[in-house]
C-alpha positions as CSV (number, residue, x, y, z in Angstrom):
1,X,55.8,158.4,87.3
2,X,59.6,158.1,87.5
3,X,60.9,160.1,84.4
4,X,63.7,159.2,82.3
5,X,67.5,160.0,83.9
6,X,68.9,163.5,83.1
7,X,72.6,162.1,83.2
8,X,71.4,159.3,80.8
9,X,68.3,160.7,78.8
10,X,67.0,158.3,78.5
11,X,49.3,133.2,103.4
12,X,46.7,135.0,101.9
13,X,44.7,135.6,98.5
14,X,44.9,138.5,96.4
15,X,42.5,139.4,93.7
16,X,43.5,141.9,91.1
17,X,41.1,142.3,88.7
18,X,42.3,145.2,87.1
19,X,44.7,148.1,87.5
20,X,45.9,151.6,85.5
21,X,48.8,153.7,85.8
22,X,46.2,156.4,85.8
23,X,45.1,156.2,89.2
24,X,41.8,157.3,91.0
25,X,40.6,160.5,89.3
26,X,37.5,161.3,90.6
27,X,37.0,160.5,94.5
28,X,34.6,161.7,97.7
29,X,35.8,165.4,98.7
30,X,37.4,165.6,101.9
31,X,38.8,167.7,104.7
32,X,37.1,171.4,102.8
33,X,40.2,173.5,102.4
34,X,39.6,177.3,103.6
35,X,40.6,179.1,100.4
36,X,38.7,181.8,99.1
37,X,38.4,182.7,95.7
38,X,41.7,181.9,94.7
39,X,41.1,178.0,95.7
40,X,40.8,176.6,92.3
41,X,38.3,173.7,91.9
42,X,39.2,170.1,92.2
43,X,38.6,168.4,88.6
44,X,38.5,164.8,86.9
45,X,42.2,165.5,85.4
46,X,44.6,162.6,87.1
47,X,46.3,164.2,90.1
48,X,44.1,167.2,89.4
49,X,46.2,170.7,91.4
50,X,42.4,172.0,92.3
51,X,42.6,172.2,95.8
52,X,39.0,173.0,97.0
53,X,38.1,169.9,98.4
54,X,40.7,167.2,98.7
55,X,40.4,163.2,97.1
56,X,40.0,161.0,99.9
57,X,40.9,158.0,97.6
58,X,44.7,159.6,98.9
59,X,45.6,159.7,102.1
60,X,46.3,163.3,103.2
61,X,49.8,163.9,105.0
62,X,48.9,166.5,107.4
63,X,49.7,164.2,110.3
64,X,52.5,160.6,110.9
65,X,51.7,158.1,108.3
66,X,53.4,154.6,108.2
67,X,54.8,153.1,105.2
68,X,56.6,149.3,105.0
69,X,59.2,148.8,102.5
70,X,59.7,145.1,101.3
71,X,62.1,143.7,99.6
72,X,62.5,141.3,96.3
73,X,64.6,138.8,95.0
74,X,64.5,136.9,92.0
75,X,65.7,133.2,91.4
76,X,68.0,134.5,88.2
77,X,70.1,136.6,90.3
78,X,71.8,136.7,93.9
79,X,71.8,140.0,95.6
80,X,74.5,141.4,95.9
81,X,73.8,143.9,98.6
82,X,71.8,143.7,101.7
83,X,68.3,145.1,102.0
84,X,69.7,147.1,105.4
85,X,72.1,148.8,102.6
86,X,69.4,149.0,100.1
87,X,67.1,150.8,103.1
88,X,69.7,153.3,103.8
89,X,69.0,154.8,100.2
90,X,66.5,156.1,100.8
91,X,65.8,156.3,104.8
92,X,66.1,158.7,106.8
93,X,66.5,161.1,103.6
94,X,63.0,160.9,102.5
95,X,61.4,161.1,105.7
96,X,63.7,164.1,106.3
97,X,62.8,165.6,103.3
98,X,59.4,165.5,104.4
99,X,59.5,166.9,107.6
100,X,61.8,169.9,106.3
101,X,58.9,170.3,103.1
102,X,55.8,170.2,105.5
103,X,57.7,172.1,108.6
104,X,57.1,169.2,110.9
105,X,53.1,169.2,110.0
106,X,53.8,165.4,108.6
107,X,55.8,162.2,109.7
108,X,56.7,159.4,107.3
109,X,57.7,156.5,109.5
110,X,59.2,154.0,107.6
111,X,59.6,150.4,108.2
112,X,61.9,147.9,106.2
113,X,61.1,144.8,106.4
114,X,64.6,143.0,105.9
115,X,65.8,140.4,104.3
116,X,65.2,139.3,100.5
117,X,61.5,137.5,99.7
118,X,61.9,135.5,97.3
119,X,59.6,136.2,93.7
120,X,58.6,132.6,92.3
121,X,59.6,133.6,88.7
122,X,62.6,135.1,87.0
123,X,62.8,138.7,87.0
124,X,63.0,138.6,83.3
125,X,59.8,136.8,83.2
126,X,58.3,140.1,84.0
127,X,59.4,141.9,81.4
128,X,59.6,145.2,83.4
129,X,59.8,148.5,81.8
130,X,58.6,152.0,81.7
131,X,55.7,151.0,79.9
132,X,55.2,147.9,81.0
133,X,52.6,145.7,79.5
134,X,49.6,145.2,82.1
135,X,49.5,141.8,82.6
136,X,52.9,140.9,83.5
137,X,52.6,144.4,86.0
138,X,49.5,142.6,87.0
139,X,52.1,139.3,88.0
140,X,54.5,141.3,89.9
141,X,52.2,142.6,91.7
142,X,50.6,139.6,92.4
143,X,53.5,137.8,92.8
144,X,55.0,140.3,95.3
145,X,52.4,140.6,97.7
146,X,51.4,136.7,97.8
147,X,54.9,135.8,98.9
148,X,55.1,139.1,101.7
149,X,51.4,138.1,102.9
150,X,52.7,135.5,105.2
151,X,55.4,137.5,107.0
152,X,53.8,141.4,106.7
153,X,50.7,142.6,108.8
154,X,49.8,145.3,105.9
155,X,46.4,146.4,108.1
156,X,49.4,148.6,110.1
157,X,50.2,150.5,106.9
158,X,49.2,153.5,105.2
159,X,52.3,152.9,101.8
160,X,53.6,150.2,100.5
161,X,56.7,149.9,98.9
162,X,57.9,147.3,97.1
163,X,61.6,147.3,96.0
164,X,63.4,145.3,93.5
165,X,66.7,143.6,93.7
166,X,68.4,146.4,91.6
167,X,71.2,144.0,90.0
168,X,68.5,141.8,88.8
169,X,69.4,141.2,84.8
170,X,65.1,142.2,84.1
171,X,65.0,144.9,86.2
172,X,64.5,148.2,84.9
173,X,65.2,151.3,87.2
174,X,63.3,153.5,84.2
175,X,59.9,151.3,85.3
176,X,60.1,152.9,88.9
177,X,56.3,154.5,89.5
178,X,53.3,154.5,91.8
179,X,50.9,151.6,90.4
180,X,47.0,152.9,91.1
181,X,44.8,149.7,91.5
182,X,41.1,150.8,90.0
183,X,39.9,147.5,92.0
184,X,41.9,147.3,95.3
185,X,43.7,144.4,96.5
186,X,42.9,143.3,100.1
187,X,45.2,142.1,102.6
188,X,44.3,141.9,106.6
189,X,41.1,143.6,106.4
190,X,42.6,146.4,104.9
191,X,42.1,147.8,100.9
192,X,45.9,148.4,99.2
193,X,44.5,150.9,96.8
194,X,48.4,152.0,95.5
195,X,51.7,150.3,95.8
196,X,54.8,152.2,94.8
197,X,57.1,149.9,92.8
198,X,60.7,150.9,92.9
199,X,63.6,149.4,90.4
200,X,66.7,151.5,91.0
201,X,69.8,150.9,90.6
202,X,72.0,151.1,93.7
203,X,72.6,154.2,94.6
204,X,69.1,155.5,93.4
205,X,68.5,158.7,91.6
206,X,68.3,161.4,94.8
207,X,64.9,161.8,96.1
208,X,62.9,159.8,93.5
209,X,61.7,158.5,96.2
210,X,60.3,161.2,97.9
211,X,59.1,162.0,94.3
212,X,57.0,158.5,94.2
213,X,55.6,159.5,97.4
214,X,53.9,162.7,96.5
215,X,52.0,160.7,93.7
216,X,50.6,158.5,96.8
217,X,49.6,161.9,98.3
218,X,48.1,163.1,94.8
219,X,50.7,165.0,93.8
220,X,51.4,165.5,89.5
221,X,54.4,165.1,87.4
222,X,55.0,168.5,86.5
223,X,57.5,167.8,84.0
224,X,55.6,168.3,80.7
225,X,56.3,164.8,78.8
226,X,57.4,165.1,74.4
227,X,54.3,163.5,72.9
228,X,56.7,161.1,71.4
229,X,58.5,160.6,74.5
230,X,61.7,162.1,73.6
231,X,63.3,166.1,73.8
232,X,63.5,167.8,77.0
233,X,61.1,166.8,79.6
234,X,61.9,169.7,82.1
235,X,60.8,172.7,80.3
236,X,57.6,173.7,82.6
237,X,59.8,173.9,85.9
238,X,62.8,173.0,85.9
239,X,64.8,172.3,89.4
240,X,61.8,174.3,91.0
241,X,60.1,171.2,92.8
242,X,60.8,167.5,93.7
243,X,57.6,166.8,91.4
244,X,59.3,168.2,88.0
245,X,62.4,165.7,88.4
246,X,64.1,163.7,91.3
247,X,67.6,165.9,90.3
248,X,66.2,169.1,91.0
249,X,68.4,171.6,92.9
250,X,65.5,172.9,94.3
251,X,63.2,170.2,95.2
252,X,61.0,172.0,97.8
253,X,57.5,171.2,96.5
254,X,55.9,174.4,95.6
255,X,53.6,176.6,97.6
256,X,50.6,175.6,95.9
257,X,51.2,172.1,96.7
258,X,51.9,173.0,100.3
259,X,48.7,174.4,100.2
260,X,47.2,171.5,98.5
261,X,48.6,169.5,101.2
262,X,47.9,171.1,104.6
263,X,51.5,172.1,105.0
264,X,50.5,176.0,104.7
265,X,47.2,177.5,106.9
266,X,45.0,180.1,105.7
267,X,46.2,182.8,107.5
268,X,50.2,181.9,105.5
269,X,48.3,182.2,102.1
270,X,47.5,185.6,100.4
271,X,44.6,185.6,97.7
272,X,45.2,189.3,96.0
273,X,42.3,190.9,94.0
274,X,43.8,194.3,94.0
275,X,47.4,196.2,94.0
276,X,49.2,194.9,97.4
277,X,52.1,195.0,99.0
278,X,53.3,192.1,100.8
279,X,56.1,190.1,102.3
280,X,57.1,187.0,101.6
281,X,58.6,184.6,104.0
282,X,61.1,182.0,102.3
283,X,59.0,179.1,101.2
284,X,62.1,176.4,102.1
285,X,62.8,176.0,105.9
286,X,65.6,174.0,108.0
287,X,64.7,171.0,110.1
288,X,62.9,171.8,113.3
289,X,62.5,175.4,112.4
290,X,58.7,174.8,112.5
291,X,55.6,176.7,110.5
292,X,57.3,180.1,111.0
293,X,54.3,182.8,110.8
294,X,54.2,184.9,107.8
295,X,53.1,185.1,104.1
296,X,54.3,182.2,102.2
297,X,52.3,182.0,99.1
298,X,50.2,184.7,96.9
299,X,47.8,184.1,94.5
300,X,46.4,185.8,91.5
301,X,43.3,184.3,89.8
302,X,43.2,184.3,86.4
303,X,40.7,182.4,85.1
304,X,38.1,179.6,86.2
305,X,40.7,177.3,86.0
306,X,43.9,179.1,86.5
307,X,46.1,181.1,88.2
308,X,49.3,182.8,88.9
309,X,51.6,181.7,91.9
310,X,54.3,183.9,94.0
311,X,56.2,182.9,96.3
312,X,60.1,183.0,97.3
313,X,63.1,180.9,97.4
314,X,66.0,181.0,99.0
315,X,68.8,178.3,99.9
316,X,68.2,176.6,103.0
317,X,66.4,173.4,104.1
318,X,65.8,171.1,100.6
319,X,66.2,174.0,98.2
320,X,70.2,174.6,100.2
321,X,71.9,174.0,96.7
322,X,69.5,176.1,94.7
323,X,71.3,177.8,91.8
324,X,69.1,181.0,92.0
325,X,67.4,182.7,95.4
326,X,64.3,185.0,94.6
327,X,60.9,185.8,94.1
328,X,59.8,182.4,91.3
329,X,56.5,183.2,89.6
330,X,54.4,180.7,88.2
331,X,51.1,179.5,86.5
332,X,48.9,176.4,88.1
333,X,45.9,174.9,86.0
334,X,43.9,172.8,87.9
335,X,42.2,171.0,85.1
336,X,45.9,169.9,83.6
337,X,46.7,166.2,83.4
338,X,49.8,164.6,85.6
339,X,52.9,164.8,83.0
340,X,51.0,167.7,80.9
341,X,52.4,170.7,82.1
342,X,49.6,171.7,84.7
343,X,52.5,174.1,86.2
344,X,54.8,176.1,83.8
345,X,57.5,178.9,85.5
346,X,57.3,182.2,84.4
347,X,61.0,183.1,83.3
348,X,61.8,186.5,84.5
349,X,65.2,186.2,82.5
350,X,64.4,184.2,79.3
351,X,67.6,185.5,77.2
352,X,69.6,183.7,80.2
353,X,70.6,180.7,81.8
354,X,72.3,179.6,84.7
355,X,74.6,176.1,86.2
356,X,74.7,174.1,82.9
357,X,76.9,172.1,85.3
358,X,74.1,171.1,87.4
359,X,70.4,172.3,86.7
360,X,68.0,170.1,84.9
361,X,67.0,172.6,82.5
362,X,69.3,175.4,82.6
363,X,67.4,178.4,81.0
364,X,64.8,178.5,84.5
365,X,67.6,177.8,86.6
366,X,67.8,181.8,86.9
367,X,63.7,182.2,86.2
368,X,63.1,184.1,89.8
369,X,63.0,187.9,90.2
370,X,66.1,189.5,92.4
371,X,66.2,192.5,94.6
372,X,64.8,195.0,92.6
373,X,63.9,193.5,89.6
374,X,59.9,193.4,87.9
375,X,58.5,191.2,85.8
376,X,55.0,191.5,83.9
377,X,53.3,188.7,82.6
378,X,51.5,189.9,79.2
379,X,49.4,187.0,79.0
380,X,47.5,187.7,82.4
381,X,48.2,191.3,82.6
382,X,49.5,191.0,86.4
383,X,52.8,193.0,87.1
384,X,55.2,191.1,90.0
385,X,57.9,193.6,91.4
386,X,60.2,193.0,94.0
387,X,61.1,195.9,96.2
388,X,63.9,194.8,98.9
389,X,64.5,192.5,101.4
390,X,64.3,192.6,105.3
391,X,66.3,192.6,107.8
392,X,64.7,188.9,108.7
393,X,65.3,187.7,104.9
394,X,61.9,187.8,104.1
395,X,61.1,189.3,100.4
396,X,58.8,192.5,100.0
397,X,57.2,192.8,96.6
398,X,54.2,194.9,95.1
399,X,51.9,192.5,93.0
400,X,49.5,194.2,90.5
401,X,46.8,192.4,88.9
């Protein structure tokens, strides 16, 4: 779910019978990761981080996926951009974002469909908002894809996007989010189980789209959302991946979601039982610089549904205007809702803070361990120290559960 914006705190037939923002929960295992111990199990919590089998209710983004982005007009409002200038918002950055994220394991190949199709009501009729009332999502959606049927082949597509006319006077870019259908809408012999629904202004917020996207590939908010919606949403991770907020400074998604993914192999992930050494290669990589061997991710277990996460940062690729390089430390539940915290940073300098100027959440924007440095986290007695770094900027550090 798009989250509020840190600068501002705040033809054919369709049938659809009933729909959730809670998606899919519980779906046929797929694709049996090889993970050892330290593979947590897969659970009924909505975009549950349990990675032992993957939800085939999601399609998996280990290989080129297509995606059509159509665009909506409304008859209270003339756009006053073009959907080619609308397009450029967000392609080729996402799909480049991608492909640095997954190290050319995964291909998003995007196709507008340009020009405006026109909705048949107002878009004040449909009252859009972040929590929008069900039945008048249930007539945009309905709406939308009756008036695309004619002109879109949607059996070619793996994503839909469907994006507003952001000047609209009823459109509300806080409403942006991935709508789950519990029954699917068909469309040319094909089931559209998700549609991503996207209201921003013009520009957008950076990468919210490619935040959208990992909710297609059953990926959680990790932002831990105030039970009465308001406070500070960004106090689990920070700028530490795209899935916490679309502002992040470092918005490589995390090594555990890599995993989760298929972006990282067996051999890249390092389940440790006992006192190790290790290296870690930087978990961030430039375009075209491929699935560089090496260590990228460690893994503690600490419980039946938990553990601890180690893995290093440094500025290149999507995490280039990081405000901290190091070794980031952090704790994955896999039985945590989407938007409940089921990853929270371990700080390894909690009396600081660093680039009020420009991190989301300031205090973790400093949260990783430097050259030298050790941190020990009480809670699941394992000791992280980092010793020095090579010659090849990788990062050597002694874990001790």
């Amino acid at each position: 779910m798009h989250r509020p914006s840190l600068r501002s705190t705040a033809a054919g037939v369709f049938s659809l019978v009933a729909f959730a923002a809670t998606g899919l929960v519980a779906g046929p295992a797929a694709g049996e990761p090889s993970a050892g111990p330290c593979a947590l199990p897969r659970t009924d919590a909505h975009h549950s981080l349990g990675l032992d089998t993957w939800n085939a209710a999601y399609p998996r983004p280990d290989r080129t996926l297509d995606a059509v982005m159509l665009f909506l007009s409304f008859p209270d409002a003339a756009p006053l951009h073009g959907t080619r200038t609308i397009a450029a918002d967000y392609f080729p950055d996402t799909a480049d974002f991608f492909e640095r994220a997954s190290y050319g394991r995964f291909t998003l190949r995007a196709e507008p469909r340009h020009g405006w199709l026109r909705m048949p009501r107002p878009s004040t009729a449909y009252a859009i908002q972040r929590d929008w009332a069900p039945d008048r999502r249930a007539a945009y959606l309905r709406d939308a894809l009756a008036v695309a049927d004619p002109v879109v082949d949607f059996s070619r597509y793996d994503i839909v996007y469907l994006v507003a006319d952001p000047d609209a006077p009823g459109v509300d870019s806080d409403a942006t989010k991935v709508v789950n259908l519990r029954t699917p809408l068909r469309a040319d012999g094909r089931d559209i189980d998700r549609v991503v629904t996207l209201f921003e202004r013009h520009p957008p917020d950076r990468n919210v789209l490619a935040h959208e996207t990992g909710h297609v590939f059953d990926l959680p908010d990790l932002y831990n959302r105030p039970v009465d919606g308001k406070g500070d949403w960004d106090t689990h991770v920070g700028d530490w991946d795209v899935m916490g907020s679309q502002f992040a400074l470092a918005p490589e998604p995390f090594g555990w979601h890599k995993w989760k993914l298929g972006w990282l192999d067996e051999h890249q992930v390092r389940c440790v039982r006992r006192s190790e050494t290790l290296t870690l290669q930087p978990l961030a990589a430039e375009s075209g610089e491929g699935a560089v061997p090496g260590t990228r991710l460690a893994v503690v277990r600490t419980g039946p549904g938990t553990v601890l996460a180690v893995e290093a940062r440094g500025a290149a690729g999507n995490d280039r205007a990081t405000c901290a390089e190091g070794v980031l430390v952090y704790r994955v539940r896999g039985g945590t809702e989407s938007g409940a915290g089921p990853v929270e940073v371990v700080d390894a300098h909690p009396l600081t803070e660093a680039c009020r100027d420009r991190s989301v959440y300031p205090p973790l924007a400093d949260a990783p361990l430097a050259e030298g440095e050790s941190l020990t986290v009480q809670e699941e007695g394992v000791r992280v120290e980092v010793l020095y770094r090579t010659a090849a900027g990788g990062w050597t550090v002694r874990i001790t559960p």
